[in-house]
Structures are given as structure tokens and as C-alpha cells.
LOVEX-69895 format. One record per residue (C-alpha): residue in one letter; x, y, z. Coordinates in nm, 3 decimals. Layout:
REM residues N
<site lokol="A" u="X" v="Y" w="Z"/>
...
***
This chain:
REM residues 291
<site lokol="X" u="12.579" v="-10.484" w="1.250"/>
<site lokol="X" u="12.295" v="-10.431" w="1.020"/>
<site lokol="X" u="12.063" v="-10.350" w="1.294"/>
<site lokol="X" u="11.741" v="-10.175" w="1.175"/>
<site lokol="X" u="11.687" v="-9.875" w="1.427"/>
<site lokol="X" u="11.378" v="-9.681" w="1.465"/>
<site lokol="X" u="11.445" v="-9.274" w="1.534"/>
<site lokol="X" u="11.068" v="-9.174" w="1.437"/>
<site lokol="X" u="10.761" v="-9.273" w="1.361"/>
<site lokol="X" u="10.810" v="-9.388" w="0.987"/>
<site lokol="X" u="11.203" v="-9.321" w="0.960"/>
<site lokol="X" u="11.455" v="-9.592" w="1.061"/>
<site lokol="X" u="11.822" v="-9.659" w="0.948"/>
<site lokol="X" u="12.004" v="-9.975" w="0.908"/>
<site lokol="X" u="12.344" v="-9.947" w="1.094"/>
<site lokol="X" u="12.642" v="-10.072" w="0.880"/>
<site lokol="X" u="12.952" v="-9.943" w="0.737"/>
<site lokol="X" u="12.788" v="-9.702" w="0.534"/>
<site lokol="X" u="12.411" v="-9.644" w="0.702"/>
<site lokol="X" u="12.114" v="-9.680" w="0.525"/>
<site lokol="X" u="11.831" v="-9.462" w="0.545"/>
<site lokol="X" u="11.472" v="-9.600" w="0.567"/>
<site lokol="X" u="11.140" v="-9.361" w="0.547"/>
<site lokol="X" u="10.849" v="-9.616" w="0.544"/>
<site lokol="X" u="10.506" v="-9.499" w="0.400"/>
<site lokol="X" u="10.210" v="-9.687" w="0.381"/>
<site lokol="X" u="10.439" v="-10.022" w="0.436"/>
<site lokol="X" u="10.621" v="-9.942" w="0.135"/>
<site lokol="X" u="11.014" v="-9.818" w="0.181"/>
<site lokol="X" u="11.214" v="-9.588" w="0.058"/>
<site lokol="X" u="11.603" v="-9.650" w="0.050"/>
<site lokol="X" u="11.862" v="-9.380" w="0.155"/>
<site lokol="X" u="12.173" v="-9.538" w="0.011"/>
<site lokol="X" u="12.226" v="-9.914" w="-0.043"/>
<site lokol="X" u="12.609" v="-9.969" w="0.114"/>
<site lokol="X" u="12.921" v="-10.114" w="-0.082"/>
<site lokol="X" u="12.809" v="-10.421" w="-0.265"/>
<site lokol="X" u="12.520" v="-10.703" w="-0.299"/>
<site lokol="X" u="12.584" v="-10.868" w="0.039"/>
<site lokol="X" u="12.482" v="-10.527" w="0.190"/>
<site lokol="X" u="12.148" v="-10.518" w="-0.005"/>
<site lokol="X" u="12.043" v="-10.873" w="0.084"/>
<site lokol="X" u="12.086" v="-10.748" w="0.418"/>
<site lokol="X" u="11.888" v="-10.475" w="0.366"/>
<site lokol="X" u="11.600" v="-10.676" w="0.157"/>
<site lokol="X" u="11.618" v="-10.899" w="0.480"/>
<site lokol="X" u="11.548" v="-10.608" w="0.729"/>
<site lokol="X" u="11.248" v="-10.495" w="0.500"/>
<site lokol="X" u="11.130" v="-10.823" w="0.475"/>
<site lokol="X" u="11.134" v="-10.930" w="0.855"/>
<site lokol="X" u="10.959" v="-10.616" w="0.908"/>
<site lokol="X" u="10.675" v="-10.663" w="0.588"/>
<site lokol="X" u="10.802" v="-10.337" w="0.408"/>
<site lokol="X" u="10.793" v="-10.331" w="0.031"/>
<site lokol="X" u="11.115" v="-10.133" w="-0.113"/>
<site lokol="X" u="10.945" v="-9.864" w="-0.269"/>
<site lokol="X" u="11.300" v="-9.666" w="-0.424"/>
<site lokol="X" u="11.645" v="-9.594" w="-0.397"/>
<site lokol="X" u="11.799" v="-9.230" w="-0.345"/>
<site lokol="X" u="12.173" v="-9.222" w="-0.301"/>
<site lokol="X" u="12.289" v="-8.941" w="-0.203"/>
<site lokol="X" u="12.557" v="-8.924" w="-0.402"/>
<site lokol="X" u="12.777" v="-9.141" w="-0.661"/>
<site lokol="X" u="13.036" v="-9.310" w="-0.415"/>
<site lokol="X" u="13.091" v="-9.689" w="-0.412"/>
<site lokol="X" u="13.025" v="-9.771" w="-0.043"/>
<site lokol="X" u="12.690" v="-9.555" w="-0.116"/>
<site lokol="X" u="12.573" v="-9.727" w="-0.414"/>
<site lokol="X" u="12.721" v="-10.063" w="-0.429"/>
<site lokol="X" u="12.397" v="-10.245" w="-0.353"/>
<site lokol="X" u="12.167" v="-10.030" w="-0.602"/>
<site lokol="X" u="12.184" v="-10.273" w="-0.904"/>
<site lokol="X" u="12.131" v="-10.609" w="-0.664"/>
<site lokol="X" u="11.812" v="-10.436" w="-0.588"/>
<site lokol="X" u="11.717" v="-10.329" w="-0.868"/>
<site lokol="X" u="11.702" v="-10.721" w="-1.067"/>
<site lokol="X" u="11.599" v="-10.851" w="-0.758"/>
<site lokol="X" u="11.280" v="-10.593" w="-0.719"/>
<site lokol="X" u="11.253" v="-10.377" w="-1.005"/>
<site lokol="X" u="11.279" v="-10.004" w="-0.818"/>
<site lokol="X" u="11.395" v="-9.669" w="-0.938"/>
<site lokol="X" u="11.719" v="-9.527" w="-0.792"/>
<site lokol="X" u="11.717" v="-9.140" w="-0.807"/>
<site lokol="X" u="12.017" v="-8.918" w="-0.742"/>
<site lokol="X" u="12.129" v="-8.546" w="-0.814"/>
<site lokol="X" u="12.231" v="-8.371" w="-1.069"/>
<site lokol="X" u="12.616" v="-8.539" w="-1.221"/>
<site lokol="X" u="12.607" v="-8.709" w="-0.997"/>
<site lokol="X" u="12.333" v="-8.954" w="-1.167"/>
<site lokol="X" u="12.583" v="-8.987" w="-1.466"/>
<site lokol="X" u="12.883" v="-9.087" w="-1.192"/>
<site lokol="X" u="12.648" v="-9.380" w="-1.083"/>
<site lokol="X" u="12.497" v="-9.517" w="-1.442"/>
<site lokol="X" u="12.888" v="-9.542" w="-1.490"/>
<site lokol="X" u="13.081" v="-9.625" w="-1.222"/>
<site lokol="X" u="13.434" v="-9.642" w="-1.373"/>
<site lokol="X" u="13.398" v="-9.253" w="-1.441"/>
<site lokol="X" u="13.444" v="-9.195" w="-1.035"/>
<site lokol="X" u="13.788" v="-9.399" w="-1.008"/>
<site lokol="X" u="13.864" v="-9.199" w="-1.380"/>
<site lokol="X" u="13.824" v="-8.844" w="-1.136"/>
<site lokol="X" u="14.022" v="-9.002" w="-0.904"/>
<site lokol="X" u="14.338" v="-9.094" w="-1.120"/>
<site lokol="X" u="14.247" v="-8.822" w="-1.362"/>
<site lokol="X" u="14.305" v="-9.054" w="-1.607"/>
<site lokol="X" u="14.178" v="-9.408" w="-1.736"/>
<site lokol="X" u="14.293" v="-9.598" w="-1.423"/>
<site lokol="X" u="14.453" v="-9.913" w="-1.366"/>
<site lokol="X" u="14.263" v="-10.204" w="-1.193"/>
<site lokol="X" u="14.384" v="-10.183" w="-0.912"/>
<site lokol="X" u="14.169" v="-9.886" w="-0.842"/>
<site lokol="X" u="13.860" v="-10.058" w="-1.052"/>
<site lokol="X" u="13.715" v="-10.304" w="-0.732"/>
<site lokol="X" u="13.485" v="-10.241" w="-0.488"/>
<site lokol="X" u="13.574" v="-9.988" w="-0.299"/>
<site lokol="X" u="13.631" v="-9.778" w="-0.597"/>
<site lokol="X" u="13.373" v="-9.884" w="-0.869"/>
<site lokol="X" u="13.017" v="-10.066" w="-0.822"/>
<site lokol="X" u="12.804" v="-10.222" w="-1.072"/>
<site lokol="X" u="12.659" v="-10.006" w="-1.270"/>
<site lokol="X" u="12.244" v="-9.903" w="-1.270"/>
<site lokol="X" u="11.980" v="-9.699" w="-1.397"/>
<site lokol="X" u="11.889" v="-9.361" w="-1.241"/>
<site lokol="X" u="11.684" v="-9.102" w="-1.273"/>
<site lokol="X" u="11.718" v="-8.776" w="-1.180"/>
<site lokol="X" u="11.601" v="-8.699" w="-0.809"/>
<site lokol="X" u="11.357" v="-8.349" w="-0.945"/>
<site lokol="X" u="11.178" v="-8.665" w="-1.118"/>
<site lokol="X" u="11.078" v="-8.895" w="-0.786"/>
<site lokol="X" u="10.733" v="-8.875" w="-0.613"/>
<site lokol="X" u="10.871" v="-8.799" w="-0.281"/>
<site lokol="X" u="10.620" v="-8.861" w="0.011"/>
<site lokol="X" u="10.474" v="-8.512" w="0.118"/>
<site lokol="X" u="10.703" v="-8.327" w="0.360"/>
<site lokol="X" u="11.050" v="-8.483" w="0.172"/>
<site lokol="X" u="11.310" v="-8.195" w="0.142"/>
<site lokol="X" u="11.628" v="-8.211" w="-0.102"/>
<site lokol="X" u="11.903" v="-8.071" w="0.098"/>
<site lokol="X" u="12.194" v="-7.933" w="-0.141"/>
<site lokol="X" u="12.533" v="-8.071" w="0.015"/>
<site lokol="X" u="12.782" v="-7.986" w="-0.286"/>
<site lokol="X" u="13.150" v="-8.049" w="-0.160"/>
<site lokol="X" u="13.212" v="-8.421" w="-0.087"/>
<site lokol="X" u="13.093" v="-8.463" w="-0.432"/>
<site lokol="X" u="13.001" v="-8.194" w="-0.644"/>
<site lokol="X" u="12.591" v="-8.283" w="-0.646"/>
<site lokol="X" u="12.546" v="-8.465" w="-0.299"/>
<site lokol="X" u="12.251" v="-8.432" w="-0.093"/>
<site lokol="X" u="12.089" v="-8.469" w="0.220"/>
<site lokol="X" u="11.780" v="-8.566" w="0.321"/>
<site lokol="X" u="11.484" v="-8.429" w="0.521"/>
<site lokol="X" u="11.258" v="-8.735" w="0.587"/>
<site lokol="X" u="10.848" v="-8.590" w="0.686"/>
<site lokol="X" u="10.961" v="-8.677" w="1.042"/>
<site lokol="X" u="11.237" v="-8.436" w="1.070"/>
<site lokol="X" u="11.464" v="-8.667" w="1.048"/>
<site lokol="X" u="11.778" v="-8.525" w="0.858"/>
<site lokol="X" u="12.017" v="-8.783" w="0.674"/>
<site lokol="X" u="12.333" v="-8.605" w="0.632"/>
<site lokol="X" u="12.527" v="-8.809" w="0.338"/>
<site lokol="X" u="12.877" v="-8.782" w="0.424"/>
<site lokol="X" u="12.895" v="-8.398" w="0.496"/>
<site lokol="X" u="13.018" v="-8.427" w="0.825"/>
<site lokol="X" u="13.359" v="-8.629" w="0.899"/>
<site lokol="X" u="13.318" v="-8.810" w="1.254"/>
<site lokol="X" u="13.546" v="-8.682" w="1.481"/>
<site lokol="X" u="13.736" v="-9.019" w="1.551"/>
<site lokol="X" u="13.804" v="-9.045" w="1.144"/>
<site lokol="X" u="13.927" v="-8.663" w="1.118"/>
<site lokol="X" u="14.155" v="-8.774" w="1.459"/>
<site lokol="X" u="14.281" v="-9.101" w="1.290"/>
<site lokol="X" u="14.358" v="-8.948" w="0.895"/>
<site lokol="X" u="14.368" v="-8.574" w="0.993"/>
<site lokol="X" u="14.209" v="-8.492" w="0.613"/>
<site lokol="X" u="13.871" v="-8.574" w="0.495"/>
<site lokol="X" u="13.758" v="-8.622" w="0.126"/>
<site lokol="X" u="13.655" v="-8.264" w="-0.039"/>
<site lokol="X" u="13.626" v="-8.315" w="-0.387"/>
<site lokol="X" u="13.578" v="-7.900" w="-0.414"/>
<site lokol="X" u="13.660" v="-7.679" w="-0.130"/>
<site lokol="X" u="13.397" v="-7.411" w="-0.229"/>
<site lokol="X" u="13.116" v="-7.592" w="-0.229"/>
<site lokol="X" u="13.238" v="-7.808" w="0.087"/>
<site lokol="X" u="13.235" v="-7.437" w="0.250"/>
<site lokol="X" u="12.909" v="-7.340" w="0.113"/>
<site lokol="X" u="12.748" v="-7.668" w="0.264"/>
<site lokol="X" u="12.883" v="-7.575" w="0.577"/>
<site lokol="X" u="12.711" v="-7.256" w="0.650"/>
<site lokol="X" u="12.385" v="-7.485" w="0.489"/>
<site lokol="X" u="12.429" v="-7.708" w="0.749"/>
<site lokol="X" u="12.478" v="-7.502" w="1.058"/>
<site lokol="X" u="12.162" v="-7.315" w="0.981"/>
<site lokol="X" u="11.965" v="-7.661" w="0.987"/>
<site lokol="X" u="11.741" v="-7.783" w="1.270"/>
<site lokol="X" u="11.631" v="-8.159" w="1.319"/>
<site lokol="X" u="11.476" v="-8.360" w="1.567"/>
<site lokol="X" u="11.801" v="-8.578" w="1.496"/>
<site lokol="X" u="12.096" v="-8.579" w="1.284"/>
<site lokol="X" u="12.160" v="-8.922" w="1.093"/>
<site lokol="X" u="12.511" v="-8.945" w="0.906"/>
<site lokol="X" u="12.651" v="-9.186" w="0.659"/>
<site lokol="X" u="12.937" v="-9.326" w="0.875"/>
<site lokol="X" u="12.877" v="-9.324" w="1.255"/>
<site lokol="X" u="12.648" v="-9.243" w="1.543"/>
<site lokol="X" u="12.349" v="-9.009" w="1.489"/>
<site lokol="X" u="12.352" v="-8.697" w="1.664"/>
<site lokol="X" u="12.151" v="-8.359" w="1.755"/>
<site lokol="X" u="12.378" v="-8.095" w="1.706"/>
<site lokol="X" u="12.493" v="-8.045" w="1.409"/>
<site lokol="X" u="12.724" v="-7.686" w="1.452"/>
<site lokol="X" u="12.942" v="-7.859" w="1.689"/>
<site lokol="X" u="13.035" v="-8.130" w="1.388"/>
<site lokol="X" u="13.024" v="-7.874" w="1.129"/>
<site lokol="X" u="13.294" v="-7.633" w="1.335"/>
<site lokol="X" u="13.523" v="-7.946" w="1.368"/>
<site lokol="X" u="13.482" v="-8.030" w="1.011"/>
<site lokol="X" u="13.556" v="-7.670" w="0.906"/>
<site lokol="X" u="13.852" v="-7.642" w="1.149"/>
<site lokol="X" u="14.005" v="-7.974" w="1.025"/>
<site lokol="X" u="13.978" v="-7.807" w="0.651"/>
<site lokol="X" u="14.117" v="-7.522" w="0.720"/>
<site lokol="X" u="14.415" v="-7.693" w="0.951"/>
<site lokol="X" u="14.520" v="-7.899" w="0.605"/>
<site lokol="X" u="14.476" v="-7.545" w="0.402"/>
<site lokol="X" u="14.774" v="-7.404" w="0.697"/>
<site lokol="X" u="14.925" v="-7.704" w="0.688"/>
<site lokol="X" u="14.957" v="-7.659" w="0.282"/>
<site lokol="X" u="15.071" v="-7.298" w="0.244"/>
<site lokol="X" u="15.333" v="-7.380" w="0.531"/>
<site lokol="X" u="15.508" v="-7.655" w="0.368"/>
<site lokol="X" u="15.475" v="-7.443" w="0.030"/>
<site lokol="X" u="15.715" v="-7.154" w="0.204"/>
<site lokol="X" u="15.947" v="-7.326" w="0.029"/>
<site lokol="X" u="15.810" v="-7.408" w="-0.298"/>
<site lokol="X" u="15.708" v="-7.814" w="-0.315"/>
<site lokol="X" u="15.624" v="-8.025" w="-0.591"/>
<site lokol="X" u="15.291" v="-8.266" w="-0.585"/>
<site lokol="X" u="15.459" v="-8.586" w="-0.468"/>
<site lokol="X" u="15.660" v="-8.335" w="-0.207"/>
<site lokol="X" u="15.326" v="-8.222" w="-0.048"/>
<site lokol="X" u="15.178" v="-8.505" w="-0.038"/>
<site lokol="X" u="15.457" v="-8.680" w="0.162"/>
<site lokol="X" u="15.461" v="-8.338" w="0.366"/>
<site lokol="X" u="15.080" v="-8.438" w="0.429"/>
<site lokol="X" u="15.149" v="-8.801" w="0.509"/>
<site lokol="X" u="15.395" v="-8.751" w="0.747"/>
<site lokol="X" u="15.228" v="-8.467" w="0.953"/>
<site lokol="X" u="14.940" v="-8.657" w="1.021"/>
<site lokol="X" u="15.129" v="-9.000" w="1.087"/>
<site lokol="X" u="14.979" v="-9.160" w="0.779"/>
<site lokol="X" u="15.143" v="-9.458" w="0.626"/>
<site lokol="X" u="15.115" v="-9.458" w="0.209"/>
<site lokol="X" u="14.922" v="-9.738" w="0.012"/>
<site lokol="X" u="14.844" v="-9.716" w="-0.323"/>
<site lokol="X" u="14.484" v="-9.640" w="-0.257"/>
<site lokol="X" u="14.553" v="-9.381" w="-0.038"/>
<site lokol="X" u="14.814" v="-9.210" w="-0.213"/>
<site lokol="X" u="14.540" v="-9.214" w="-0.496"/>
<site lokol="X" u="14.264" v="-9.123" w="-0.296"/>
<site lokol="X" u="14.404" v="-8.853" w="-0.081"/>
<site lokol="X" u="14.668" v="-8.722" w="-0.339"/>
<site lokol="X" u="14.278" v="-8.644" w="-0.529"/>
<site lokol="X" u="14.201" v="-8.430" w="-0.247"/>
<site lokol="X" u="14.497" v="-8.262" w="-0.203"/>
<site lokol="X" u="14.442" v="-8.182" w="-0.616"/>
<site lokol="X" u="14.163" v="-8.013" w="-0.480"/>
<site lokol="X" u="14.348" v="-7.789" w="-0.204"/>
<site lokol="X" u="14.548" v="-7.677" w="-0.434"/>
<site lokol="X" u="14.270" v="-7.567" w="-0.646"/>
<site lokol="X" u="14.095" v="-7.386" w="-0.417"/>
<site lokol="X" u="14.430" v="-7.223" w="-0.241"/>
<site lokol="X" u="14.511" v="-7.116" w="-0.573"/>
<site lokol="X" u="14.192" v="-6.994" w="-0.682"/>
<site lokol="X" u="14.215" v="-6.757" w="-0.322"/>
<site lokol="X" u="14.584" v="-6.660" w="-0.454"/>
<site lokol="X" u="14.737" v="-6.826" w="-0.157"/>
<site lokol="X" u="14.940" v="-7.045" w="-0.380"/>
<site lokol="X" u="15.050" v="-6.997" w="-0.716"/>
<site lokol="X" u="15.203" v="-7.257" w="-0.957"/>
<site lokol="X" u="15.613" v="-7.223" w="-1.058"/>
<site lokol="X" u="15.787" v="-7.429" w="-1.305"/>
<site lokol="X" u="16.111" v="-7.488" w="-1.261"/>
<site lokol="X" u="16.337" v="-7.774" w="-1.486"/>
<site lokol="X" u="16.031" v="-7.860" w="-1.624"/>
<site lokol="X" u="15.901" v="-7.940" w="-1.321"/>
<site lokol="X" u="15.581" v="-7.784" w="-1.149"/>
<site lokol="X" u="15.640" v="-7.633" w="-0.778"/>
<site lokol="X" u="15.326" v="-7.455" w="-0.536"/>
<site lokol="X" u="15.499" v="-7.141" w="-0.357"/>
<site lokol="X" u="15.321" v="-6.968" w="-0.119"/>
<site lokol="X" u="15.240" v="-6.593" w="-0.188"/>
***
């Protein structure tokens, strides 16, 4: 755990829970995510010093906790910009606003810890950053509505969390979409790409990238079946989601009834929006019925 691995000449990453990205210029570093909290970045000032790299910057690529938890430990302890995209640089100056689009409402603590919110920091927007020559920005919009991934001068591609590795889409059955559309847009973005290797967030690096991306795609569109099938008959929100749990073998914790009852919010959405599914009220109640 937390082993710094060299895939090209200046790019590395730091194998955790939530990989970090390294791209290592002129012995100064740039970070690709900072994992869920301050132990992570001591490990990762550790790694950079054993190896006489200055931290150069931050870029998350995008606002979640387990990608950002470490960025204000770094900051007070070395004074570096973190960049980031778009809203997604507003998600990260203020971390309660991600369990807030979560709950869809101000949320109760139990969803304000770690895993939900980190410490708050400074960022500036990622147009702004002095990326080494040969950096690319690569739009990933889905997962969050402003992620990115990463082309490092060594064509090495850090892929955020747009893929879902196969053994977590086996275990929950539904990854986190935050917007359908844009998840399917990414898709096609990242099936066209070509890399000397394929770094993800969670998981193993690998060099074919359409393989992951048609498993991702089929598991989405599985849960989008799944969805209009239970809504033959029409189903309320708390209805589905048990539907969902239960299909999939999932037992319910707060957290996950939270966290996965946001993504099915976002099924509906986009199922509604293609006029598979269309709202009913009935007793003052609201019911999804399949068209």
C-alpha cells in the first residue's frame, strides 16, 4: 500500500485506495489527486521526499472526498496550488456543498465525515495552471459534472473515476453517475483514446480502455432495464430503490441508501428526459410508470 510505481519516464502513481498520480519535471512534482484525508498526504509527502521530488501542484480531478481529502494537509504543510475544473472548483473550496447534492438538502452529520466531506482549500481553476508542455485536459463529465482526465507528456492517461472496475460493478451492480448524459458522452470520449497505459483512480492500470468502457456502458444501461422493468407497474422512490437493492443483493446502510438513492435520482432524470418514464401522482404521492 502506498507503493510509488514508475509506468514512464517522468510519470509514476502512488497505489492506495484512491491512486495518486505523479508527473515529475525537473525534480519538481505534480499531484494527480491527494486520497481521502491527511494520513494519505503524509504518505504521499513521504514518497516525494524518499525520492528528492519537490511537490510542485495539486490537480484533482474532480471534487470527491477520497480525491481531495489530502489537498489542504498539503497545502499548510508546502504552500502549492490545487487546480480543478470548472464547478467542480467551487464543490472543493466547500466541501459540505457535495454531501448537500447528495441529500439534496442541508444534510445531517452523519453524512458530514470523511468519506463524504474533506477540509476545505483553495483552488484555482485548471485553464489557469502552467501545465508542463505536452499536458492534455481530458473532459470526463458524468461521474461529476466537470471531471477530468489526464494526459501526462508521456502518454500516460489518468482516467479519474470514469471507468468502474469490473470486480466493483460485479460486487454493487450500479456505479455512481451523477448525470447519465454526460456519463454517455465520456464514453464515446474515452473509447476513441489511445495511451501507452491506462491509469484509473481505483484499481489496476490497464491498456485497453474499450473493453472497460463497453462493461461500464453495459452495466448503465442493465440498471436503466432494470428501472423501466420494475416501473411496469408504477413505483414510488423508496419502492425502486428497494427494487434496486434487492436485485443486485445489496444490503441498505444509511450511506448507501443516501449515496445510491442520489444516483438512482439521476436515472430517473435521464429515463425521463428520453420519455421512458414519466412521473404520476397519485394520493399525493409521486409514482415512475413506464411509457
Amino acid at each position: 500500500m502506498y507503493e510509488c510505481i514508475q509506468v514512464a519516464e517522468n510519470t509514476y502513481y502512488i497505489a492506495s485506495p484512491s491512486n495518486t498520480g505523479l508527473y515529475v519535471e525537473n525534480g519538481e512534482a505534480w499531484i494527480i489527486d491527494t486520497g481521502i484525508d491527511a494520513r494519505a498526504g503524509k504518505k504521499i509527502a513521504k514518497r516525494l521526499e524518499e525520492n528528492n521530488w519537490k511537490p510542485k501542484a495539486v490537480i484533482n480531478t474532480h471534487c470527491h472526498a477520497d480525491h481531495i481529502g489530502a489537498n489542504a494537509w498539503l497545502q499548510k504543510q508546502f504552500d502549492i496550488p490545487v487546480y480543478a475544473n470548472g464547478m467542480d472548483c467551487m464543490f472543493i473550496e466547500n466541501t459540505l456543498l457535495s454531501s448537500m447534492a447528495l441529500w439534496g438538502a442541508y444534510p445531517p452529520r452523519a453524512l458530514q465525515g470523511v468519506f463524504f466531506t474533506a477540509e476545505n482549500s483553495k483552488v484555482t481553476p485548471i485553464q489557469n495552471a502552467p501545465l508542463p508542455q505536452g499536458f492534455e485536459i481530458i473532459p470526463f463529465s458524468g461521474h461529476s459534472l466537470f471531471m477530468i482526465g489526464l494526459r501526462t507528456p508521456d502518454n500516460i492517461v489518468f482516467t479519474a473515476d470514469e471507468l468502474c472496475p469490473p470486480h466493483i460493478l460485479e460486487k454493487y451492480g450500479i456505479g455512481y453517475n451523477y448525470c447519465l448524459e454526460g456519463y454517455f458522452k465520456s464514453l464515446e470520449t474515452a473509447e476513441r483514446l489511445e495511451a501507452k497505459l491506462f491509469v484509473p483512480a481505483h484499481g489496476e492500470p490497464f491498456a485497453d480502455i474499450r473493453e472497460l468502457a463497453a462493461i461500464n456502458r453495459k452495466s448503465v444501461l442493465d440498471v436503466c432495464r432494470l428501472i423501466t422493468t420494475l416501473c411496469k407497474t408504477p413505483q414510488n422512490f423508496d419502492m425502486l430503490l428497494q427494487g434496486v437493492f434487492n436485485h443486485y443483493g445489496l444490503n441498505m446502510t444509511f450511506a448507501q441508501y443516501t449515496v445510491t438513492g442520489s444516483v438512482l435520482r439521476s436515472y430517473l432524470s435521464w429515463l425521463y428526459d428520453e420519455d421512458a418514464l414519466e412521473p404520476v401522482i397519485l394520493d399525493n404521492i409521486l409514482y415512475w410508470r413506464a411509457k
